[in-house]
DOGU-714624 format. One record per residue (C-alpha): x negated, y negated, z negated; residue in three letters. Coordinates in Angstrom, 2 decimals. Layout:
BEGIN
<rec x="X" y="Y" z="Z" rest="ALA"/>
...
//
This chain:
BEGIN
<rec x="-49.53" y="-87.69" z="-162.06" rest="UNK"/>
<rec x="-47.43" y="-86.59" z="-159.10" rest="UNK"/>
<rec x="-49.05" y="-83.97" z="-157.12" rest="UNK"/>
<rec x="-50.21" y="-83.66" z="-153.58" rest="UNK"/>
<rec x="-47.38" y="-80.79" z="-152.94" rest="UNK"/>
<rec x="-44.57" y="-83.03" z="-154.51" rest="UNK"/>
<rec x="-45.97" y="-85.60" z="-152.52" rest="UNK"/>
<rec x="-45.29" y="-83.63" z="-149.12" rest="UNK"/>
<rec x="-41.73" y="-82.84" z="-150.10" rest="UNK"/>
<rec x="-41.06" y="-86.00" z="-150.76" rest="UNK"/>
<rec x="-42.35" y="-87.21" z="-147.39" rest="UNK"/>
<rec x="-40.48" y="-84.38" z="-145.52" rest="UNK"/>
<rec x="-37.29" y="-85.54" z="-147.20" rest="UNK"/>
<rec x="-37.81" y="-89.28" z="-146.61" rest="UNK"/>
<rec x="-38.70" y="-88.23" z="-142.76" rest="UNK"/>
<rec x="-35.61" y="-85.92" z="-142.49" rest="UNK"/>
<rec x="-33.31" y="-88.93" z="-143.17" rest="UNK"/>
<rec x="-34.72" y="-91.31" z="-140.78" rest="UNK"/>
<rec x="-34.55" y="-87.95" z="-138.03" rest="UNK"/>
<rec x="-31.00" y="-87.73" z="-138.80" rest="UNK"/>
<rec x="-30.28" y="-91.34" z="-137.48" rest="UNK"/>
<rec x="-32.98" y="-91.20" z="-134.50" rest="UNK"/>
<rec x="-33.39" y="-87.81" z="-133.31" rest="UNK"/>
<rec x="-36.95" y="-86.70" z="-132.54" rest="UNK"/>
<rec x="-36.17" y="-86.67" z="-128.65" rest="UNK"/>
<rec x="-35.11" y="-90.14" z="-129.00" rest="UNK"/>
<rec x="-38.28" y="-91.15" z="-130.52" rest="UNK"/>
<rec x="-40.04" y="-89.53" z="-127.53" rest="UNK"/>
<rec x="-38.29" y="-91.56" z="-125.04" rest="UNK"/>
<rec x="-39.22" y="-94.83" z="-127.09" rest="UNK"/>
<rec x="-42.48" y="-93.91" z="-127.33" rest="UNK"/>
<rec x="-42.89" y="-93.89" z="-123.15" rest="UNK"/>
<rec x="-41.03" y="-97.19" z="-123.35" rest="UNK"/>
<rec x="-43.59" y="-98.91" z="-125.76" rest="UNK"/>
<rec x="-46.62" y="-100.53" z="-125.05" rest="UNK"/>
<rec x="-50.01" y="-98.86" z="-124.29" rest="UNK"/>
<rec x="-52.26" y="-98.75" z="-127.71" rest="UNK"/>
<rec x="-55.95" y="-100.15" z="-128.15" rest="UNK"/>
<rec x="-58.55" y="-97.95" z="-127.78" rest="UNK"/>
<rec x="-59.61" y="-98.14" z="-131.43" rest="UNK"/>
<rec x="-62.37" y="-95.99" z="-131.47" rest="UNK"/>
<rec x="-64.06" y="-98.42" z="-128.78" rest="UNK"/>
<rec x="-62.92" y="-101.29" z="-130.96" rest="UNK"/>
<rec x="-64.12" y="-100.34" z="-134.45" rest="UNK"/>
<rec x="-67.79" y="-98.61" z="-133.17" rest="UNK"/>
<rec x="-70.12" y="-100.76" z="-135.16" rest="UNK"/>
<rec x="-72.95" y="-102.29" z="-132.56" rest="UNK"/>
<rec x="-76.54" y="-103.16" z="-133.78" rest="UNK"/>
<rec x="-76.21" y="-101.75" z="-137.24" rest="UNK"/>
<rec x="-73.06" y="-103.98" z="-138.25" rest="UNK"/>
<rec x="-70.34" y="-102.85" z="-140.26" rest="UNK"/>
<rec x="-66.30" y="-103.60" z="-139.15" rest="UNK"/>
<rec x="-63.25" y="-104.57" z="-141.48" rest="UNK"/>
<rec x="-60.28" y="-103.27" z="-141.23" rest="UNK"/>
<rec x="-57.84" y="-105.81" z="-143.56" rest="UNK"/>
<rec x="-55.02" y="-103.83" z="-144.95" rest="UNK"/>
<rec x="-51.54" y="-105.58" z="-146.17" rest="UNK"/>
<rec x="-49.98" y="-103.53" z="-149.11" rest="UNK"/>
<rec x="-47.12" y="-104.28" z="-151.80" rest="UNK"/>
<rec x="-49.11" y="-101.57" z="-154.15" rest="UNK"/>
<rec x="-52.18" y="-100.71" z="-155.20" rest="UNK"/>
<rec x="-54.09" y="-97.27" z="-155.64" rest="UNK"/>
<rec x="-53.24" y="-97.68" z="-159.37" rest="UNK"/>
<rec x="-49.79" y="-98.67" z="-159.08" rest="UNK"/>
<rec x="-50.43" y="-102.42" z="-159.59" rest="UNK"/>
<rec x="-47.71" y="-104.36" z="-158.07" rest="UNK"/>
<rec x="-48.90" y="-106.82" z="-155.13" rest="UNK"/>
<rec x="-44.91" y="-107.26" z="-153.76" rest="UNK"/>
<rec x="-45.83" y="-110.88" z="-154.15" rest="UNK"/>
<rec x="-47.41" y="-111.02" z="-150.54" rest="UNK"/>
<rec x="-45.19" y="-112.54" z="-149.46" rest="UNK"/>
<rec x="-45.09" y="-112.93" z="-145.35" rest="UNK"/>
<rec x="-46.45" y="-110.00" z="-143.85" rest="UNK"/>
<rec x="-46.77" y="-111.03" z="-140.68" rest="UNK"/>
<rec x="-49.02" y="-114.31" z="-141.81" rest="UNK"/>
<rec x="-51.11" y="-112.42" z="-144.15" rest="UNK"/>
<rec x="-52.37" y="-110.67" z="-141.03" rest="UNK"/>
<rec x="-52.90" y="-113.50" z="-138.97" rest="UNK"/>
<rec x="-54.98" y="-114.68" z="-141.58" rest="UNK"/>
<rec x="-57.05" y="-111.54" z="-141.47" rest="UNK"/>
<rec x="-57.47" y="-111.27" z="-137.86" rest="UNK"/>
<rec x="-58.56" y="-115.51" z="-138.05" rest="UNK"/>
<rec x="-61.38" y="-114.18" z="-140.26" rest="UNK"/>
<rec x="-62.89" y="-111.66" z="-138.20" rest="UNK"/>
<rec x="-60.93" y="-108.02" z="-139.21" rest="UNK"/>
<rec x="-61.70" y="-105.79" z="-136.50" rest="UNK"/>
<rec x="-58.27" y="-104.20" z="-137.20" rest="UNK"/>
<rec x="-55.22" y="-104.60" z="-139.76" rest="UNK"/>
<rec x="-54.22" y="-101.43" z="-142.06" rest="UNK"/>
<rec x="-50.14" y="-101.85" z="-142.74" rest="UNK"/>
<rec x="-48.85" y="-99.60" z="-145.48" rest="UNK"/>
<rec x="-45.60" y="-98.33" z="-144.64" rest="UNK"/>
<rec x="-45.33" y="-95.35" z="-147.66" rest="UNK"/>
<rec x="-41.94" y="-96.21" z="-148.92" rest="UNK"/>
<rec x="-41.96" y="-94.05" z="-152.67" rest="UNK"/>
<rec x="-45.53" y="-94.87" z="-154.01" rest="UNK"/>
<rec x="-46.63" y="-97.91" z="-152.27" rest="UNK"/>
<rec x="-43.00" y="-99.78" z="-151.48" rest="UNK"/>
<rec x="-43.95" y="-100.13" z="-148.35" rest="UNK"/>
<rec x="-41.49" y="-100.38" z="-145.26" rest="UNK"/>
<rec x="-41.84" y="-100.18" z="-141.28" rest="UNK"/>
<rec x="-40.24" y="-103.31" z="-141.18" rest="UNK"/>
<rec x="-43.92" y="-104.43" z="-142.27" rest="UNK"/>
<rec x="-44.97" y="-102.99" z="-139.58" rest="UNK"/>
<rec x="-43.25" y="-104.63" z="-136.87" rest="UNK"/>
<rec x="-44.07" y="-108.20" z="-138.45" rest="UNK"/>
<rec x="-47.77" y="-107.06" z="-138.61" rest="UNK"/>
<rec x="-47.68" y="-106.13" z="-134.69" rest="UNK"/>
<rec x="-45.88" y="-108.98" z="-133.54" rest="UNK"/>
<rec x="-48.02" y="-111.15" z="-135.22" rest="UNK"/>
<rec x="-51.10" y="-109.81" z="-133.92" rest="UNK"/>
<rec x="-53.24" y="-108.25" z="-131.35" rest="UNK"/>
<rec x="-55.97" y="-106.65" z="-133.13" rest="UNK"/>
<rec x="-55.46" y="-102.30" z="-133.57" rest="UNK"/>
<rec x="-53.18" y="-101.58" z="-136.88" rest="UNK"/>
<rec x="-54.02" y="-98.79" z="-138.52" rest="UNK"/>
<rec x="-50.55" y="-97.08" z="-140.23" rest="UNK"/>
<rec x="-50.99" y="-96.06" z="-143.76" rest="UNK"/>
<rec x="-48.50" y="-93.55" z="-144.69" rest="UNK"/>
<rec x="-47.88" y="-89.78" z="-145.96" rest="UNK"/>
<rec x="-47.62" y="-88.57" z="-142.68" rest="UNK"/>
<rec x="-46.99" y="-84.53" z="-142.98" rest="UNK"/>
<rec x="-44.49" y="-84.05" z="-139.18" rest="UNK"/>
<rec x="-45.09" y="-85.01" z="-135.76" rest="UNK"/>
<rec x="-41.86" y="-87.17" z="-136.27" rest="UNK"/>
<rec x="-44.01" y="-89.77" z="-138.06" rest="UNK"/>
<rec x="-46.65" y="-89.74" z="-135.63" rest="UNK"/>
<rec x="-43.97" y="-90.76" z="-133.08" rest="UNK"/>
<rec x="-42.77" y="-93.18" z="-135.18" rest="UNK"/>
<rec x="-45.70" y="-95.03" z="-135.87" rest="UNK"/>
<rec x="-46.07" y="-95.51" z="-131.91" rest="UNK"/>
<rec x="-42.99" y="-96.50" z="-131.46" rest="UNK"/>
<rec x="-43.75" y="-99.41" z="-134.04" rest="UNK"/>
<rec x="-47.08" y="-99.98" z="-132.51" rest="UNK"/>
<rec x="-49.55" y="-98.39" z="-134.35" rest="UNK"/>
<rec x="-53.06" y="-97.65" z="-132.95" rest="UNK"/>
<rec x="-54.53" y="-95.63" z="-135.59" rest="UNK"/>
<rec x="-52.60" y="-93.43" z="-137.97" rest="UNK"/>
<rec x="-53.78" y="-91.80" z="-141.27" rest="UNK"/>
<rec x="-53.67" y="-88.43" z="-141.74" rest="UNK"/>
<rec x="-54.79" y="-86.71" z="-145.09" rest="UNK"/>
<rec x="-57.05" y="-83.84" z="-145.19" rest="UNK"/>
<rec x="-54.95" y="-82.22" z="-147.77" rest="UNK"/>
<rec x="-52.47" y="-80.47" z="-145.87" rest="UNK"/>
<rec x="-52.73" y="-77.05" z="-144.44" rest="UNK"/>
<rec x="-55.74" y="-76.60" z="-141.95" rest="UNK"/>
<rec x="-52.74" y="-76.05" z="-139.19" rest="UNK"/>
<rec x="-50.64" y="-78.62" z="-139.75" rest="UNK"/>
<rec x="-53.83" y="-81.20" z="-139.56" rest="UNK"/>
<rec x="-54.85" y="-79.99" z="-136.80" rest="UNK"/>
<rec x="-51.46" y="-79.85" z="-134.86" rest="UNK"/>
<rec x="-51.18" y="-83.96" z="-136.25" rest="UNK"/>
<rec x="-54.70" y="-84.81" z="-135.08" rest="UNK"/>
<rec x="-53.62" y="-83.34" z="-131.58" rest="UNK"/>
<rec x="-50.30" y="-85.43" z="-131.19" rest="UNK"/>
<rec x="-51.87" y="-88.38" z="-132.61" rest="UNK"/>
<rec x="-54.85" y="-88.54" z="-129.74" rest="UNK"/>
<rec x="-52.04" y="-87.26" z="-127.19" rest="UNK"/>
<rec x="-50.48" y="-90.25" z="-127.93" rest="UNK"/>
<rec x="-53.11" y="-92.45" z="-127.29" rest="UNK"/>
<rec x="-53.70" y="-93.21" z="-131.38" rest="UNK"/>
<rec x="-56.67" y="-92.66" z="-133.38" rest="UNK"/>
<rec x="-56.24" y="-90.59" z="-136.12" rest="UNK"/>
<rec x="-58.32" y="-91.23" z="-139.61" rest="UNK"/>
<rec x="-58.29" y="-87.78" z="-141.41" rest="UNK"/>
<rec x="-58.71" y="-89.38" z="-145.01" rest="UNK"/>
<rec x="-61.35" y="-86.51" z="-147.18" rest="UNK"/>
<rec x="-61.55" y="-86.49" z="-151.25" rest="UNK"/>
<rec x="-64.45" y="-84.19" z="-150.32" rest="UNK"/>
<rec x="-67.23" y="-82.48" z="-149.19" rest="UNK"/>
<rec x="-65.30" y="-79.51" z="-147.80" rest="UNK"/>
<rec x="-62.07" y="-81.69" z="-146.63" rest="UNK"/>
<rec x="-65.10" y="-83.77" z="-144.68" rest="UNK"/>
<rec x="-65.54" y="-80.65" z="-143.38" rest="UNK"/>
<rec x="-62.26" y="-79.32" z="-142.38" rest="UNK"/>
<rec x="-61.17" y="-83.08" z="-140.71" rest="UNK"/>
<rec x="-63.88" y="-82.47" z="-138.35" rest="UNK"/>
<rec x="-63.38" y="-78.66" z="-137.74" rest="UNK"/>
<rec x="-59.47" y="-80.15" z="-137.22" rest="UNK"/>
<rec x="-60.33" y="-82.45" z="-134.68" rest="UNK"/>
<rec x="-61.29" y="-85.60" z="-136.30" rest="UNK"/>
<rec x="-62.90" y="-88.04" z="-134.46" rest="UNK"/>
<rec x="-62.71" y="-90.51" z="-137.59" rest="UNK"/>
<rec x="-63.19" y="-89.60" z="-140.95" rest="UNK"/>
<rec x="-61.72" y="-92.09" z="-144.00" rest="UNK"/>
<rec x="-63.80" y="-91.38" z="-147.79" rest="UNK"/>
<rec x="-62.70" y="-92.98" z="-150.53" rest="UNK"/>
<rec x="-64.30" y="-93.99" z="-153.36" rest="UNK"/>
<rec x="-61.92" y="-93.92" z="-155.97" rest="UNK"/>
<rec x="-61.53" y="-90.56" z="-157.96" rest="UNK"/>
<rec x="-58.44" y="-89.10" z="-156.75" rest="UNK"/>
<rec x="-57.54" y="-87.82" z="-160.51" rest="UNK"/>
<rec x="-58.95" y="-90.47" z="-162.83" rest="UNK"/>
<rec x="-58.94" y="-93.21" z="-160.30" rest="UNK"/>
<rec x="-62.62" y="-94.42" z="-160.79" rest="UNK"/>
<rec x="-64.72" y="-96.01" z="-158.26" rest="UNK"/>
<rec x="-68.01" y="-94.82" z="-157.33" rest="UNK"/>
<rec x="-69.43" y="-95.23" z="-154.00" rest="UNK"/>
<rec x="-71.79" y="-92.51" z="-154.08" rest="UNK"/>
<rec x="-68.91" y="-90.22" z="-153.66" rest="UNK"/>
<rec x="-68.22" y="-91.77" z="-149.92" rest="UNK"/>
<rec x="-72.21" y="-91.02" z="-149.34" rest="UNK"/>
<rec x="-71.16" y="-87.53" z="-150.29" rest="UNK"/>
<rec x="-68.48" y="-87.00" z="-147.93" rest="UNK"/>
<rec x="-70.56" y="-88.86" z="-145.19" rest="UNK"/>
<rec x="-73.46" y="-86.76" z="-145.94" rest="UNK"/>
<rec x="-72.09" y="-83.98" z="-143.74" rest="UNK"/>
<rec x="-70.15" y="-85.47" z="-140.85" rest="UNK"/>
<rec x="-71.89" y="-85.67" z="-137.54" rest="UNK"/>
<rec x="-73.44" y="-88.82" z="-136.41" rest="UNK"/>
<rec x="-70.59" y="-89.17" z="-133.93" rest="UNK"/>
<rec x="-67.63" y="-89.30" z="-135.97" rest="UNK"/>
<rec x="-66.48" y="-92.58" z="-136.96" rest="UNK"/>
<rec x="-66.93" y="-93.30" z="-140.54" rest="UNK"/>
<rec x="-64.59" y="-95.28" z="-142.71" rest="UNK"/>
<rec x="-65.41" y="-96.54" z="-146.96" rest="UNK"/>
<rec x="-62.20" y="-97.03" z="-148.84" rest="UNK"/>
<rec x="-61.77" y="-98.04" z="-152.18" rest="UNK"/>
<rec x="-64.04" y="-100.37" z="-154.61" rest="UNK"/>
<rec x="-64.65" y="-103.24" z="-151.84" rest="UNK"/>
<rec x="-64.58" y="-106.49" z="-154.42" rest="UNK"/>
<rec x="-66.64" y="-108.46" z="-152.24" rest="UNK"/>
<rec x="-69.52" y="-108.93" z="-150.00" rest="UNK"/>
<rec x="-72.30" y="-106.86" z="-151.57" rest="UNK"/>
<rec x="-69.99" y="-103.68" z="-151.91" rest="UNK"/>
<rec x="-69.41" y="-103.92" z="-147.98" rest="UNK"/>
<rec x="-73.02" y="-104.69" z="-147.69" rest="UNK"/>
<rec x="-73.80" y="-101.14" z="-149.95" rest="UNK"/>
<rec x="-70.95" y="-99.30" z="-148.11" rest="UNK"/>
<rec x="-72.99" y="-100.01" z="-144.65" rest="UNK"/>
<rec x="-76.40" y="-98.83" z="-146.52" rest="UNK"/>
<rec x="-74.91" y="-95.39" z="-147.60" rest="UNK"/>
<rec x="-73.55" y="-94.80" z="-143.97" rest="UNK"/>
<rec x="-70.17" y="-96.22" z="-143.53" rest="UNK"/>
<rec x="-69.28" y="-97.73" z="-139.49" rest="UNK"/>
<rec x="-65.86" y="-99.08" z="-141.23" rest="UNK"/>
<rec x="-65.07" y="-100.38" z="-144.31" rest="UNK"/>
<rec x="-61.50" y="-100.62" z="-145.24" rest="UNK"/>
<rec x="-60.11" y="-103.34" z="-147.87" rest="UNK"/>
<rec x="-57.42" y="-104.42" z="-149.54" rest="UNK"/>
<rec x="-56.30" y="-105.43" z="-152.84" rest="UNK"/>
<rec x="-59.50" y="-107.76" z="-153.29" rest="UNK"/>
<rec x="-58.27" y="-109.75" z="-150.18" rest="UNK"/>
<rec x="-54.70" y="-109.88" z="-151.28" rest="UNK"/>
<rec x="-55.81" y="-111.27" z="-154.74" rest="UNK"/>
<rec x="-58.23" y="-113.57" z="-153.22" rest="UNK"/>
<rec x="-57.19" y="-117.39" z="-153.27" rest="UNK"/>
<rec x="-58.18" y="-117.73" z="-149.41" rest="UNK"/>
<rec x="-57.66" y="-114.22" z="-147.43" rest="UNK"/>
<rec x="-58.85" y="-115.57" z="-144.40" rest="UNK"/>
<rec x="-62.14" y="-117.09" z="-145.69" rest="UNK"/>
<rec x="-62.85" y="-113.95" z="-148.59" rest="UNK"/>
<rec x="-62.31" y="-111.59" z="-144.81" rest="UNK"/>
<rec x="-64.51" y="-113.62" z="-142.85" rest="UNK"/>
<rec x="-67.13" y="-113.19" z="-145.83" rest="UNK"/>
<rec x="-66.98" y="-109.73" z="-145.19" rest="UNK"/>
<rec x="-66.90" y="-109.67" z="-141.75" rest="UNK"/>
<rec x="-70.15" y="-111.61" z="-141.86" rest="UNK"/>
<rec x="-71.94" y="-109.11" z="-144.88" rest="UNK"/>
<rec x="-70.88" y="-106.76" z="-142.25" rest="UNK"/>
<rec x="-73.00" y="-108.11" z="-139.60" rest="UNK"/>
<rec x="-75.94" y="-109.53" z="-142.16" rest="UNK"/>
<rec x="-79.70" y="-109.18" z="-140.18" rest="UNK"/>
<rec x="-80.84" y="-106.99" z="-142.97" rest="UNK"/>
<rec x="-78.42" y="-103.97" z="-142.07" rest="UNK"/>
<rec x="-79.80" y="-103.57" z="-138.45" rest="UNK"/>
<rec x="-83.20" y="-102.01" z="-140.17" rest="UNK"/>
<rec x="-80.91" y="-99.80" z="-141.99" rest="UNK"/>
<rec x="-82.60" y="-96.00" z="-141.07" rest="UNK"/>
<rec x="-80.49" y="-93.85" z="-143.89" rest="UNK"/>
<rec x="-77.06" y="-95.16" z="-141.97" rest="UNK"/>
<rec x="-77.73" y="-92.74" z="-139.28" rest="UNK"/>
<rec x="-76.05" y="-89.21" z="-140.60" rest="UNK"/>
<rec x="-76.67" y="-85.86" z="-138.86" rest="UNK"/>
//
């Protein structure tokens, strides 16, 4: 398995390329061209003890499966946002996860709900990027040096983006918040063996204040696991693969979307997290 550290170089070198065709000052003036983002923090805030989606198109999964079979991008998200998503996650990580900002752009033009970029992003050219493309959130793992977090959570906000610090743990949890985070991203899956278990986003939520934004990743096959997600403390639940293997995206999101509003979660009293 490739490690977090080879990881990072590889993102630095895949970053430096694209630099060397559109300098970082030209990505500045683009960014004061583009649009003004959502206020995704306003938009994703669960209300009487609901739970949002956030959809997320991919061409690879967590475990390598190919999903490059998609096909249109751009209607794949229109189907989400017809069933309720609260926001579309695009993943543009080119090595692991073939994805592409090209995705991107189709995504954005296609819709109006907040996109959340997935991507290795380890230099404040990437964060610049992603606005330029029209992100609204951008996810940032908890991973990288204390410093460098904390000087991406900085241009991210500046910027007018959310940024989802993504913890493996306790002490990452920990280190998102001390960072900056206003939104913290758990996931389930076992970042060395790859096994779900959701008690290990309960974990991470256990110690993040009740007013950072929480976000499940990872194990979401259907309605019940959004529905346990929402018990164990999560505001957001993020999903993919199940929807993209689904026969009817749009009808498999809106059956999240309504587990995530279900009457029985607004007498929830172990979702609030000090």
């Amino acid at each position: 398995m490739t490690s977090f550290e080879e990881m990072v170089v590889s993102a630095r070198a895949a970053v430096a390329g694209r630099e060397s065709r559109v300098p970082l000052e030209e990505m500045r003036d683009r960014v004061r061209e583009a649009d003004s983002p959502t206020n995704a923090l306003d938009a994703l805030r669960p209300r009487d003890g609901s739970i949002s989606v956030i959809a997320e198109v991919k061409r690879a999964t967590a475990t390598f499966a190919d999903l490059s079979g998609v096909g249109d991008v751009a209607v794949l998200a229109r189907f989400y946002a017809a069933g309720g998503a609260a926001g579309v996650s695009v993943v543009t990580e080119p090595v692991r996860s073939h994805g592409r900002l090209a995705d991107l752009d189709a995504v954005r033009a296609s819709i109006d709900a907040p996109i959340l970029v997935n991507d290795l992003v380890v230099t404040p050219y990437q964060v610049h990027e992603a606005r330029v493309h029209g992100a609204d959130l951008l996810l940032l793992d908890a991973r990288l040096e204390p410093l460098v977090l904390e000087a991406l959570i900085e241009r991210t906000h500046s910027l007018g983006m959310l940024a989802v610090v993504e913890a493996h743990s306790r002490r990452e949890a920990i280190t998102a918040v001390e960072t900056g985070a206003l939104c913290v991203a758990a996931d389930a899956r076992d970042p060395f063996t790859g096994l779900v278990d959701h008690r290990r986003f309960e974990q991470v939520a256990e110690v993040l204040p009740s007013s950072v934004l929480r976000v499940a990743t990872g194990g979401v096959a259907g309605p019940r696991d959004v529905m346990s997600y929402a018990r164990r403390g999560a505001d957001v639940v993020l999903v993919g693969e199940a929807i993209i293997r689904s026969q009817d995206p749009q009808q498999f999101v809106a059956e999240l979307v309504a587990a995530g509003n279900h009457p029985a979660l607004q007498n929830a009293t172990n979702r609030e997290v000090s």
